[in-house]
N, C-alpha and C positions, 0 to 999 in steps of 0.2 A: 724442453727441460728447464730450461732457464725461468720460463712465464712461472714453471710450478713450482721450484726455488722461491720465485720472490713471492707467490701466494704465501708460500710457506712462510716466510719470512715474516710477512705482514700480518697474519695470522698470529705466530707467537708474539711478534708484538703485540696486539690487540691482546691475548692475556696474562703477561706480562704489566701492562695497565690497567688492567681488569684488579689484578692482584696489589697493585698500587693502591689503587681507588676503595677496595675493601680495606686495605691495611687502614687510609686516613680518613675511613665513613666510621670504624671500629673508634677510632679516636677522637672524632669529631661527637660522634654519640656519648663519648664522656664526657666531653665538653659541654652537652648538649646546646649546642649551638644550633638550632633547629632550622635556621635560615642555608647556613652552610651547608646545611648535612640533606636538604631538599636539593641544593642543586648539584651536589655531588651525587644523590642518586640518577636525577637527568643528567648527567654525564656519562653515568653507568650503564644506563638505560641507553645512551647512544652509542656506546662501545659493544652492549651484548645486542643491539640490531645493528651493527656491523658484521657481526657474526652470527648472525642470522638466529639468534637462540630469542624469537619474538618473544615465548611468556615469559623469561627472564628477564626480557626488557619492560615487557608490562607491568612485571611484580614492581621493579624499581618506580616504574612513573608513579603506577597507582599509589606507594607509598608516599614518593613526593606532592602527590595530588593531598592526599590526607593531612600532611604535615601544612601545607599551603593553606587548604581550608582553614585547617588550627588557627594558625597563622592569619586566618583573615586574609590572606595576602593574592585577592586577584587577579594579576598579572602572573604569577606561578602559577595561579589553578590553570587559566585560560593553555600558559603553557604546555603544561603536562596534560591536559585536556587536547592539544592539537598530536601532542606528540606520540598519544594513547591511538590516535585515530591513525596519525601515518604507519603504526604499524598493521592495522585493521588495512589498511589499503595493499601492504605489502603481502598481506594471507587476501588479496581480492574477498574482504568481508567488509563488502560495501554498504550494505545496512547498517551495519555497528561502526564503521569510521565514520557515514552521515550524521550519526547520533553523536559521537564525540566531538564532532568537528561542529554540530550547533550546539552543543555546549558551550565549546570556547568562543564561537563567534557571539555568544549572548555578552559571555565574560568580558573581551574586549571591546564590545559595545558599551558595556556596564563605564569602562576604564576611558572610555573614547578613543581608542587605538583605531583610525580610519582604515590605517595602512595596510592593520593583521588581519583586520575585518574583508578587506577586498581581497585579501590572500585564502583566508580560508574559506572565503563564497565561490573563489577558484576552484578549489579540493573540492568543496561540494559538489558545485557543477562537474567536474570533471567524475566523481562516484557515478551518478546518473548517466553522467555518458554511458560509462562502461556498462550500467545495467539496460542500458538503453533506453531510459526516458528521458529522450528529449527535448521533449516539451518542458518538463521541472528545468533541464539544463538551460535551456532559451530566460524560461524566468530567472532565473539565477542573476544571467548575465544581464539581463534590463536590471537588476536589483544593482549590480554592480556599476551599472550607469547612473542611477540615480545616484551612490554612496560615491560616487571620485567626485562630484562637485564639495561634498563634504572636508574634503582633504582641504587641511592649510600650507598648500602650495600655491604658486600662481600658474595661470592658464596654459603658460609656455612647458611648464613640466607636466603637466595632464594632460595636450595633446597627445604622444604619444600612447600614453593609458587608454585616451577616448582611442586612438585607430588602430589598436592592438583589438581593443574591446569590442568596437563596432563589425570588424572583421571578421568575430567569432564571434559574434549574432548573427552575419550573414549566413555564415557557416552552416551554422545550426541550422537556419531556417532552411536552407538548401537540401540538409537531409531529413527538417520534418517532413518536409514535400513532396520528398522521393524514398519514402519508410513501403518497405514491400519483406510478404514474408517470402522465405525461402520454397524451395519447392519442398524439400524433407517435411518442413513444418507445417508448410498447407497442405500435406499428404496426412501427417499426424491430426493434426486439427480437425479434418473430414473424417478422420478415421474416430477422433473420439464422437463426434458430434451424431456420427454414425451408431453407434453403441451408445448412446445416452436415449437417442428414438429409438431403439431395437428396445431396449428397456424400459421404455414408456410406454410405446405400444403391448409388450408382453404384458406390462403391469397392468393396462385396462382391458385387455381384450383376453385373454386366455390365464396369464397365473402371475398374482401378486410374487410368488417364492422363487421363477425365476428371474423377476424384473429386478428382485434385490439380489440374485444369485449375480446374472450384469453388472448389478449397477457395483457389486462390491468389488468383481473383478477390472471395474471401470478406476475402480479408485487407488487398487493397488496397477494400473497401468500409470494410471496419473503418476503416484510417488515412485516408480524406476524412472518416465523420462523425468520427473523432478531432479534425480538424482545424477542421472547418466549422461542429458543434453550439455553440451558446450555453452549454449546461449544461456547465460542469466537473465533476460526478460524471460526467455518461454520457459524457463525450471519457474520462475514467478507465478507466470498464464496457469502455467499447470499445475501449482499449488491451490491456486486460487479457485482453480473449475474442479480439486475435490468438494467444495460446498459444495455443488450441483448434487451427488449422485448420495449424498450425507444428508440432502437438506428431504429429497424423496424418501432414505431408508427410512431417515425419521419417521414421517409426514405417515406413511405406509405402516410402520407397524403401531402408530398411535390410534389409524384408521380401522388395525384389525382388533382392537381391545374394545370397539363398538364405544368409542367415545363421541362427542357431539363435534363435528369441527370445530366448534370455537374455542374448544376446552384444548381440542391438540392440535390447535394453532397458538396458544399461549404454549401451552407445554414443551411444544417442539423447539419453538422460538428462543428458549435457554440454552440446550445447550450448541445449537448453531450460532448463536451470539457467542458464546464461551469460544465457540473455532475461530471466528470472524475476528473478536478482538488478539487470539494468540496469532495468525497470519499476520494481521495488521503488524503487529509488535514483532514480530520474527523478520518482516520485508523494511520495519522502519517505516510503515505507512504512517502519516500524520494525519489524526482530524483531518485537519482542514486539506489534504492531498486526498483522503476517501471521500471527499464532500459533502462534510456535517457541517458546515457552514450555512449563514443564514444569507449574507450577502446583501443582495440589492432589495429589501422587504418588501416595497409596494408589488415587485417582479414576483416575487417566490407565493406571494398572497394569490395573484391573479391566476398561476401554476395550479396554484394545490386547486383554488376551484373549478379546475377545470373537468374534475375528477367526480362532481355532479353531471356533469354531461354525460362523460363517458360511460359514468354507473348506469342512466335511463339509458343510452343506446343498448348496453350489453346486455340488458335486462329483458330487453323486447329480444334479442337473440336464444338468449337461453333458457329466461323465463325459471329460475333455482327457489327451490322449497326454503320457506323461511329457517334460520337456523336459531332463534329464538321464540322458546313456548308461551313463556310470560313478556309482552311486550309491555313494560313501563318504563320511566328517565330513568333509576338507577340500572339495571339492565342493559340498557341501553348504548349509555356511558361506558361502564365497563365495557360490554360487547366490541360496541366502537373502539377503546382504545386499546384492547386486543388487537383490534384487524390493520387500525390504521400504522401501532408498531412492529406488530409479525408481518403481514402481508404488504405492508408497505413501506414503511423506512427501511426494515430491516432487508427486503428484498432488494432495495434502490441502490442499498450502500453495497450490497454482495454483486448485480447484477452490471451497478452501471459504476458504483463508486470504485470498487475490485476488477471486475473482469473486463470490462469494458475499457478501465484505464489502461490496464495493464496489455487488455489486445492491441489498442491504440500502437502501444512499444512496436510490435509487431508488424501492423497490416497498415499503418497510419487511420484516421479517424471516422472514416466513409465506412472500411469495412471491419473496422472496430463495432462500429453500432450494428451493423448488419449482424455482425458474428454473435455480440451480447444479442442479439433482438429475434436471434433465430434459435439459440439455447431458452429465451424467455420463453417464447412460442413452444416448443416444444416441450416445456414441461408442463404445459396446460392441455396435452393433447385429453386427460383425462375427462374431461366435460363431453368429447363427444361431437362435437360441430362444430365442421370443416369453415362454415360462412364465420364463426366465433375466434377461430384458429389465425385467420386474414386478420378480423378486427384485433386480437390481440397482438399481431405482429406490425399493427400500424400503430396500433400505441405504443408500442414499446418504442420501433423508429423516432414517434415524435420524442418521449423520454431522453433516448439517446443522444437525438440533437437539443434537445433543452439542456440537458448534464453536459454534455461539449461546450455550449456557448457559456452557461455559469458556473459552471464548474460546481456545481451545488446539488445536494441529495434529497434535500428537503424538503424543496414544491413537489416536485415527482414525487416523491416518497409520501406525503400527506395526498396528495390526486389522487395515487395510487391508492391509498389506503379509504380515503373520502368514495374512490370509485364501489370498492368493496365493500363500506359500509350502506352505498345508496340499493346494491345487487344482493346483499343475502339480508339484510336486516330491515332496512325502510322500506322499499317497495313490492316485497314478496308480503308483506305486515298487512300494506295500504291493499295490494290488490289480490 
């Protein structure tokens, strides 16, 4: 009784201040004193996330964010930029607190704030924790090794920072190492993986209309565990593997309008990008985390061409009717940069840059590539041959561990795409 006395108590204090704070923001605004009256709203804002009324606290920041900007005044914005994001941490809306919180760390880097900068590379890293990518949290903390030698202290007061810091790199690395999925999850996982084959096979071998009947019921499985799991990497995983069974419905009914593949491999390629970049932006995926990056150039050059080999091998496997009538460079060109950005970047960012990252969270990185490299595989069952089935799930392997070591979509993604232009366009042409 007493504990809920003094809630109570502390509670009508809280607004009781609240009502203070409006009375001298009312007055303040006549004044227009716009420096005052920005941080009397982030006072406000920390009184209504005491009491847990978060979009009331947001309204406040976000207005002192606007006033700041006005104001020019960077050290506010960064502020109510941090303070936007702790409350996105307290609703566990860890995509939108990472987004605010590099906000502010742009800001006080702008300012040279060493100190606010290692604090909120904290917050960041600790968001990823909790979503479970811990590889991004590992980076964080190397980022934060680099940035304390910055600090204008001397060695004696950064010791401790270095073995506070060094200790939670250990850390991390202890549980990249030992990342295993749950039994529930590698029961679900086998289960979808199982129903994306059952629906690839029906779509080649017996009726296009149930493999989309599947694959649709594939996708409304996906968004309930999206919804209903506990774990925030696998509601991610399984955001991310609705592409898969979206990227077929497409592909399939562009197939049944007796279009040319290369017309609804451009075609299809929009609005799956349209899905890919709204994921990306709903999970807070960054560029350079889905790996559009270009990185180490001489590396990603040598990648992409390796994607002439792989085209002559597949080619002697399957031997595929040319898919252009008129062979000349303009043609050509076009045709190619169709294939190499629908069938190739664009698959690399979905397959290895999205799913692949994100099974990482889960199964750690062996059977991360395994997992993307065994969905790649099986959505090509449609070709037909089982010896073509192997070679594509070796390719993909190697892919996999190429995007693991660079972390980059790009050589893959043009190899890929380079393979696919040596196998329907150059050499079905030449022979």
């Amino acid at each position: 009784m007493r504990e809920r006395e003094r809630g109570r108590m502390i509670n009508n204090k809280n607004h009781s201040t609240l009502k203070t704070y409006k009375k001298s923001l009312n007055y303040l605004f006549k004044l227009r004193d716009s420096r005052i009256v920005a941080k009397k709203l982030l006072e406000m804002g920390d009184k209504q996330k005491e009491l847990m009324n978060y979009e009331k606290a947001i309204e406040n920041y976000i207005v002192a964010l606007k006033i700041y900007q006005d104001e020019k005044n960077i050290s506010g914005e960064a502020k109510s930029l941090k303070l936007i994001g702790d409350i996105w941490i307290s609703e566990n809306k860890y995509p939108e607190a990472r987004n605010y919180y590099q906000q502010a760390l742009n800001k006080y880097n702008i300012i040279g704030n060493h100190e606010m900068e290692i604090n909120i590379l904290k917050l960041i890293s600790s968001c990823y924790q909790a979503e479970g990518s811990l590889e991004d949290a590992l980076k964080i903390h190397n980022k934060i090794n680099e940035l304390k030698f910055s600090l204008n202290q001397s060695k004696e007061k950064l010791q401790p920072l270095e073995l506070i810091n060094s200790h939670q790199i250990n850390k991390l690395r202890n549980k990249v190492d030992n990342i295993q999925p749950t039994r529930n999850e590698s029961l679900i996982l086998i289960y979808f993986i199982l129903i994306i084959l059952i629906a690839q096979i029906m779509s080649t071998y017996y009726s296009i209309t149930w493999g989309i009947i599947l694959e649709s019921f594939l996708i409304i499985s996906l968004i309930i565990n999206s919804i209903f799991t506990k774990s925030i990497k696998f509601s991610y995983l399984s955001q991310a593997m609705i592409l898969l069974p979206l990227v077929n419905i497409i592909s399939q009914n562009m197939a049944v309008i007796t279009l040319k593949p290369i017309y609804w491999w451009g075609i299809s390629a929009v609005p799956i990008t349209v899905a890919t970049i709204i994921l990306m932006k709903n999970q807070n995926i960054s560029r350079r985390k889905a790996g559009l990056i270009i990185g180490n150039l001489p590396l990603q050059l040598i990648i992409a061409l390796t994607g002439v080999a792989l085209g002559i091998i597949e080619y002697n496997i399957i031997h595929p009717s040319p898919i252009l009538l008129n062979f000349n460079p303009i043609n050509i060109i076009i045709a190619g940069s169709i294939i190499i950005i629908s069938t190739g970047l664009l698959q690399e960012l979905i397959f290895r840059g999205l799913i692949q990252k994100l099974a990482e969270n889960i199964m750690g990185y062996i059977l991360g590539i395994i997992f993307s490299s065994t969905l790649f595989t099986i959505l090509n069952i449609g070709w037909n041959s089982p010896i073509n089935l192997i070679f594509i799930f070796l390719i993909s392997l190697y892919y996999g561990y190429v995007f693991h070591i660079t972390r980059s979509v790009i050589g893959i993604g043009i190899s890929q795409g380079l393979c696919n232009v040596i196998l329907f366009i150059l050499l079905p042409y030449i022979f």
